[in-house]
C-alpha positions in Angstrom: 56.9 -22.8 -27.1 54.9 -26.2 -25.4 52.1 -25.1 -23.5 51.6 -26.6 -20.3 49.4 -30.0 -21.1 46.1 -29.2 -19.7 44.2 -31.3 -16.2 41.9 -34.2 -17.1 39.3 -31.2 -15.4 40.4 -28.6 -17.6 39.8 -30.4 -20.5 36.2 -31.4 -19.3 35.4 -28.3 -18.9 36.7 -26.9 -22.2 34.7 -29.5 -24.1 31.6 -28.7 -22.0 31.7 -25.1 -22.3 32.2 -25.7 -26.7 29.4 -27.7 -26.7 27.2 -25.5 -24.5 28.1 -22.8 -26.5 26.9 -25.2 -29.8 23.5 -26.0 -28.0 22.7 -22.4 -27.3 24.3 -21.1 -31.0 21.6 -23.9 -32.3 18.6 -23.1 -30.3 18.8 -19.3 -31.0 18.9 -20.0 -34.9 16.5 -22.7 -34.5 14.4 -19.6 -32.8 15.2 -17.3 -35.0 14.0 -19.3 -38.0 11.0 -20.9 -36.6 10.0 -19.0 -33.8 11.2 -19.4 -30.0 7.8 -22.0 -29.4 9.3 -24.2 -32.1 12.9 -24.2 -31.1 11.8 -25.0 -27.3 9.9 -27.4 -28.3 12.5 -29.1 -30.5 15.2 -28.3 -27.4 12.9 -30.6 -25.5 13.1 -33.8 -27.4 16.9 -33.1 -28.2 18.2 -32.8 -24.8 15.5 -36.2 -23.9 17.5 -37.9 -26.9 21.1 -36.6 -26.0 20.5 -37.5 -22.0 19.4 -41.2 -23.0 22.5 -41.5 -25.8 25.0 -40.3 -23.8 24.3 -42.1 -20.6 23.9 -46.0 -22.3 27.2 -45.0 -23.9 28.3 -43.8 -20.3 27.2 -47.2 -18.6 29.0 -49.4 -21.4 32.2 -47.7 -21.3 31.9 -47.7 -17.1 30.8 -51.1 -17.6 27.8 -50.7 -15.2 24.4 -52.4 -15.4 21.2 -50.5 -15.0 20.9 -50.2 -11.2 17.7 -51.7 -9.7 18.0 -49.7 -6.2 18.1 -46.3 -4.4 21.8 -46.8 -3.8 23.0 -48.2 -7.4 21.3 -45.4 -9.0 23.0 -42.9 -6.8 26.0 -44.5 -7.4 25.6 -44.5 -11.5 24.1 -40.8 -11.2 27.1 -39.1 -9.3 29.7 -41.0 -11.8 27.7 -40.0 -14.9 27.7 -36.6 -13.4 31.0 -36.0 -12.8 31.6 -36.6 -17.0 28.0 -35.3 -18.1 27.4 -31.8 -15.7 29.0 -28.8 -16.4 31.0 -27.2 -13.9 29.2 -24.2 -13.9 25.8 -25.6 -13.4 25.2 -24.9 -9.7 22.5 -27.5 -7.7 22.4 -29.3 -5.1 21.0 -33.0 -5.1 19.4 -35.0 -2.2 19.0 -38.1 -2.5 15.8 -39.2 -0.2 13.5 -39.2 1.6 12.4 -42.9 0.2 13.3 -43.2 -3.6 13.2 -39.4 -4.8 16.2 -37.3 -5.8 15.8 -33.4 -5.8 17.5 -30.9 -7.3 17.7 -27.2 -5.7 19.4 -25.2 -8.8 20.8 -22.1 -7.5 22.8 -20.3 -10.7 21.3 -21.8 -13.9 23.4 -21.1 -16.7 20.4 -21.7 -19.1 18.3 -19.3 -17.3 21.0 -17.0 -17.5 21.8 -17.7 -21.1 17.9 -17.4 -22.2 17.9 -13.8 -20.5 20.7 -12.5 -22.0 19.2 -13.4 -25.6 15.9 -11.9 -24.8 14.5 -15.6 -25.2 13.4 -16.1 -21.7 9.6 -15.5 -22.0 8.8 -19.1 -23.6 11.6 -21.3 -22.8 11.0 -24.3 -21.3 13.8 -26.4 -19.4 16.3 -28.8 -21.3 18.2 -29.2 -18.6 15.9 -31.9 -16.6 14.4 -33.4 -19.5 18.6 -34.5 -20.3 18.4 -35.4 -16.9 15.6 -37.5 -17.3 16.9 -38.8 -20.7 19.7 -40.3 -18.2 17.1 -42.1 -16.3 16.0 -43.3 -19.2 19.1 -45.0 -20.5 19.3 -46.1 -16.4 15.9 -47.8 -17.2 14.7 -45.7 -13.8 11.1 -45.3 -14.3 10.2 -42.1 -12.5 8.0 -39.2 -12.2 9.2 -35.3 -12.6 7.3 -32.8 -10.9 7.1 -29.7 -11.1 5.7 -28.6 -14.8 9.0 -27.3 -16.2 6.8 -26.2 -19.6 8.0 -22.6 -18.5 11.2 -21.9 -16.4 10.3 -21.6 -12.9 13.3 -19.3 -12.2 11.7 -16.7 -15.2 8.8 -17.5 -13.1 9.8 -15.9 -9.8 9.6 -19.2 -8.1 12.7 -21.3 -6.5 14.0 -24.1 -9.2 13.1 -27.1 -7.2 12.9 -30.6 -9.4 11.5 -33.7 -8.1 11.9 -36.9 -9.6 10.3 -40.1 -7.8 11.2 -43.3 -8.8 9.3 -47.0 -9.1 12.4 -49.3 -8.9 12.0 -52.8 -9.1 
């Protein structure tokens, strides 16, 4: 018996939960071999690598040129996005005041995940240094704030991110 053939969204989200599932498998043997400071360390320059990779390969295949203004990066963020983010990572993004974008996570599926396997204590964020890894490959030069060296969410305070831009 044919299954039904599967939405262009339920396919996304298939392939993004599998390799979710891959990058959390990997980090917890990575920890369990070499110690959680290791493995989060190591997470770090991964998801930097993996964020600049997949977005130049993003922009070729969209055919878009690295954006050189508030409103062309916007426009290249949202699109990479809506391929690149997990639908069960839950934020909000404002773009403004001036050139910053801001991200207000509410349900963080890698705090959540890092809890569960008792890893919490010394994990340090992937998830905006990918992000920033996209800026990159956008050839965005800009500034994160806060320190994300320890999860602000493990840290009782609200997972704001900040990152200002100097665009030509």
């Amino acid at each position: 018996m044919a299954a039904d053939p599967w939405t262009l969204e339920e396919l996304r989200g298939f392939l993004l939960r599998n390799w979710m599932t891959h990058d959390a498998l990997w980090l917890g043997e990575v920890a369990a071999r070499s110690g959680m400071a290791e493995a989060s360390a190591m997470n770090l320059r991964v998801c930097r690598r993996l964020g600049t990779i997949e977005t130049r390969r993003f922009l070729k295949t969209a055919s878009l040129a690295p954006p050189r203004d508030m409103a062309a990066l916007r426009g290249a963020f949202e699109r990479a996005a809506s391929v690149l983010v997990p639908p069960f990572f839950h934020a909000d993004v404002e773009f403004g005041p001036g050139d910053q974008v801001v991200f207000h996570t509410h349900d963080c599926f890698a705090y959540n995940g890092m809890v569960k396997a008792g890893l919490i204590q010394d994990y340090a964020c992937g998830i905006f240094e990918r992000i920033e890894g996209w800026f990159d490959a956008m050839e965005a030069k800009c500034r994160r704030t806060p320190d994300l060296s320890r999860c602000l969410k493990h840290q009782g305070e609200p997972c704001v991110v900040t990152f200002q831009f100097e665009l030509a």
